[in-house]
Backbone as CSV, one residue per row, in Angstrom:
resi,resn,N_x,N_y,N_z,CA_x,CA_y,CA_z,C_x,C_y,C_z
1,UNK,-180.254,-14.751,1.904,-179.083,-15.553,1.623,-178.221,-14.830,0.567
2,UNK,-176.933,-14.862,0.847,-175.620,-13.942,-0.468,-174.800,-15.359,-0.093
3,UNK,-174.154,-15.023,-1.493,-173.411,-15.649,-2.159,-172.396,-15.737,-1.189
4,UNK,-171.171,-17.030,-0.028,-170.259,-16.759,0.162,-168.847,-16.424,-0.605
5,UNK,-168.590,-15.385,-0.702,-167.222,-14.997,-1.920,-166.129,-16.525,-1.603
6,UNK,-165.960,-17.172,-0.643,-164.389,-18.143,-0.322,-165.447,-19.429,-0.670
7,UNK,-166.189,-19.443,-0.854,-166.712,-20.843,-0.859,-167.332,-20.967,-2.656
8,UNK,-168.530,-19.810,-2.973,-169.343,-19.503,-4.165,-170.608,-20.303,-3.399
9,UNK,-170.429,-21.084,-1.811,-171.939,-21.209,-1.472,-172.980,-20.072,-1.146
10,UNK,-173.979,-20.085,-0.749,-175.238,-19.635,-0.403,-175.016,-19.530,1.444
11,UNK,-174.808,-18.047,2.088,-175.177,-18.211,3.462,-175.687,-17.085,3.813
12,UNK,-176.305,-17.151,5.183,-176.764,-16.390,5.871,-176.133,-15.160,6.321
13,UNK,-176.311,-13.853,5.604,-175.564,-12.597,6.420,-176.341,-11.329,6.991
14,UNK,-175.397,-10.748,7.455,-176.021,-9.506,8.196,-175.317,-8.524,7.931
15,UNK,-176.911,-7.924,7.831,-176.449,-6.472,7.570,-176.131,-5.192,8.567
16,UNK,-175.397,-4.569,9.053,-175.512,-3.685,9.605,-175.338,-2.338,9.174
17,UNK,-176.119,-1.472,9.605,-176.635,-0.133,9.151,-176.142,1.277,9.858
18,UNK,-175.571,1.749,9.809,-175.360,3.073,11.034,-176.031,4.266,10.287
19,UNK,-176.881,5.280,10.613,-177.385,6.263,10.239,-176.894,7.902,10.544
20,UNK,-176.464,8.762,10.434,-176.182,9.851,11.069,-177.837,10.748,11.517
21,UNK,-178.087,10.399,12.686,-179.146,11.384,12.338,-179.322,13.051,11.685
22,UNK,-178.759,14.266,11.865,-178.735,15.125,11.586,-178.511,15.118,9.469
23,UNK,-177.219,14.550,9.245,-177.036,14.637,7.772,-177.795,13.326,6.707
24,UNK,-178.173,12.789,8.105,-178.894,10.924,7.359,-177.409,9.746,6.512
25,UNK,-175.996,10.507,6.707,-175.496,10.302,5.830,-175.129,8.642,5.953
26,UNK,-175.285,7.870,6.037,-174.901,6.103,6.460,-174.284,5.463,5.792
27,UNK,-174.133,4.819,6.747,-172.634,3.290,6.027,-173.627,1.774,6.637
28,UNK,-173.596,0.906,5.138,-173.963,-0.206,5.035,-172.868,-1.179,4.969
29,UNK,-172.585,-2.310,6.139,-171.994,-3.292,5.969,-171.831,-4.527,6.079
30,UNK,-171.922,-5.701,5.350,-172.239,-6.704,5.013,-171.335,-7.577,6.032
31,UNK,-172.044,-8.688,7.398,-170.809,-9.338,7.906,-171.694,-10.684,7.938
32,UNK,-170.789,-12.158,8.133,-170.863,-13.182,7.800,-171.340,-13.783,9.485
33,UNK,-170.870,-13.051,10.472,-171.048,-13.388,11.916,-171.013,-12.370,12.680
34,UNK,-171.790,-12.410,13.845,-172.269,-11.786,14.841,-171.685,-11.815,16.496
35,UNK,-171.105,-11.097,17.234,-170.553,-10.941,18.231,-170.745,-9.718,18.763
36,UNK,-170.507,-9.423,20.257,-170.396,-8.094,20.486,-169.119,-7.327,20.241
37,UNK,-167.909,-7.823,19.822,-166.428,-7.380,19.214,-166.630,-6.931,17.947
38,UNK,-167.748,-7.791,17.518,-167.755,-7.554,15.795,-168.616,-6.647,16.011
39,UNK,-169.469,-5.947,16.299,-170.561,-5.183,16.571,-169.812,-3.647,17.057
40,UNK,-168.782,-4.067,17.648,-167.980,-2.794,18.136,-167.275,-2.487,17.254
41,UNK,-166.432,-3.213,16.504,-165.687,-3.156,15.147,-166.379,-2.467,13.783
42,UNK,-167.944,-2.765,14.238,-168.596,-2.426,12.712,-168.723,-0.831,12.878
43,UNK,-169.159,-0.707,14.360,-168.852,0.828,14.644,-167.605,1.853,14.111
44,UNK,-166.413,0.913,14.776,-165.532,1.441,14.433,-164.922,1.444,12.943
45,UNK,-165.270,0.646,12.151,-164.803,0.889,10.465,-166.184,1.807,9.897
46,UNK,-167.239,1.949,10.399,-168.494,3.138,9.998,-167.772,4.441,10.186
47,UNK,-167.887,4.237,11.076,-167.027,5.907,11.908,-165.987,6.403,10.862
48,UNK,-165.060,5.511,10.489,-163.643,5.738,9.721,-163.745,5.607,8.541
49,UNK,-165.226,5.607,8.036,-165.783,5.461,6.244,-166.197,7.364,6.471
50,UNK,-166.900,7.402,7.793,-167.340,9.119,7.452,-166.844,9.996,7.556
51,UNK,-165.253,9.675,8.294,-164.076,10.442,9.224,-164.152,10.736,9.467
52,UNK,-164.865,10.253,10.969,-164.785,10.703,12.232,-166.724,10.036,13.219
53,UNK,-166.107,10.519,14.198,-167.212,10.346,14.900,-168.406,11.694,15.419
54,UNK,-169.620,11.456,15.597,-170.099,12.647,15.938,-170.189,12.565,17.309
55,UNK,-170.405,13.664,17.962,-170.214,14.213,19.331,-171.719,13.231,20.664
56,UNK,-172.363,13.441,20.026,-173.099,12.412,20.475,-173.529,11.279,20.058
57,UNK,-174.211,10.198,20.794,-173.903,8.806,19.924,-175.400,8.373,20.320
58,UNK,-176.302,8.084,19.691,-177.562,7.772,20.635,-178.247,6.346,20.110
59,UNK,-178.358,5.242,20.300,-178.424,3.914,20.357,-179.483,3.538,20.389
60,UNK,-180.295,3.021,19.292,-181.526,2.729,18.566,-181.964,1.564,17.936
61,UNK,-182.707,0.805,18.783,-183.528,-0.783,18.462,-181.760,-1.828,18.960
62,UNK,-181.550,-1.520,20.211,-180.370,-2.584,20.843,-180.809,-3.080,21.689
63,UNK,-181.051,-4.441,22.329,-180.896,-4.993,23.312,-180.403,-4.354,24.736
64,UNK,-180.984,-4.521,25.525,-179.785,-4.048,27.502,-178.429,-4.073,27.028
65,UNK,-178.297,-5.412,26.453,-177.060,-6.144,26.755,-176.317,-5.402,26.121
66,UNK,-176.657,-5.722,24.877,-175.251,-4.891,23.984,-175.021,-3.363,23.923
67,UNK,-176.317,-2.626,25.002,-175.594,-1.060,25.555,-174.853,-1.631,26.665
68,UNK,-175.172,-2.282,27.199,-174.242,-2.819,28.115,-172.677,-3.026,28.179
69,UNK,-172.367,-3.806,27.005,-171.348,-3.608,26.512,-170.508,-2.690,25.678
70,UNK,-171.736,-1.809,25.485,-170.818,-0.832,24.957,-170.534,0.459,26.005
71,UNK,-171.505,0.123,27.166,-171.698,1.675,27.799,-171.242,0.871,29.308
72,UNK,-170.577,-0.090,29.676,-171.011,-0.617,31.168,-170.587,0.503,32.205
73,UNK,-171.921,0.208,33.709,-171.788,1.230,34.358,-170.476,1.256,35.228
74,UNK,-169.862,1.191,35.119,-168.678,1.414,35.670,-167.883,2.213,35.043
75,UNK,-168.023,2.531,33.387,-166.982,3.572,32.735,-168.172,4.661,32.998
76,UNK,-169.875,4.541,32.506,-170.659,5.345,32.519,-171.136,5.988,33.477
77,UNK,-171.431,5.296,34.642,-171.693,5.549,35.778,-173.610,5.572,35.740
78,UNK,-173.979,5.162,36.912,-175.545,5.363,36.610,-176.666,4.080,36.269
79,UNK,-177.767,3.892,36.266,-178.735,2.791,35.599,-178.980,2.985,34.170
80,UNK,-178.446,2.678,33.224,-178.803,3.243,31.584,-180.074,2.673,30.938
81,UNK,-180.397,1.618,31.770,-181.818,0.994,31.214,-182.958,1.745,31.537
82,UNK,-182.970,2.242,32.864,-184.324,3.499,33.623,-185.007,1.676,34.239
83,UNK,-184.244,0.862,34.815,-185.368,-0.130,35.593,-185.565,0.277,36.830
């Protein structure tokens, strides 16, 4: 539980973590709610804390779903799960 800053109540947040594997270098960021927009967003303000993105992207402890949404086979092409 953290402190809400607009209220001074007590709520539930999440953390999300991005790691670089090669430099380890990561961005920690604190959000109040969970979506797959917000999940794509957290990507995208990580990315723009390290400037820039790295060349490969490899996706670690996610659900189907939300590679799903980030990878669906129609832009990717292919089965990405291996079922």
């Amino acid at each position: 539980m953290v402190r809400y800053p607009p209220t001074g109540k007590y709520r539930r947040a999440r953390l999300f973590a991005l790691t670089l594997g090669h430099s380890r270098k990561a961005v920690r960021l604190l959000v109040w709610q969970s979506s797959a927009q917000i999940w794509a967003e957290l990507h995208e303000r990580a990315f723009r804390r390290l400037g820039g993105t790295p060349h490969v992207i490899v996706l670690d402890y996610v659900t189907r779903h939300i590679i799903e949404v980030m990878c669906p086979r129609l832009i990717c092409g292919g089965d990405i799960g291996g079922d």
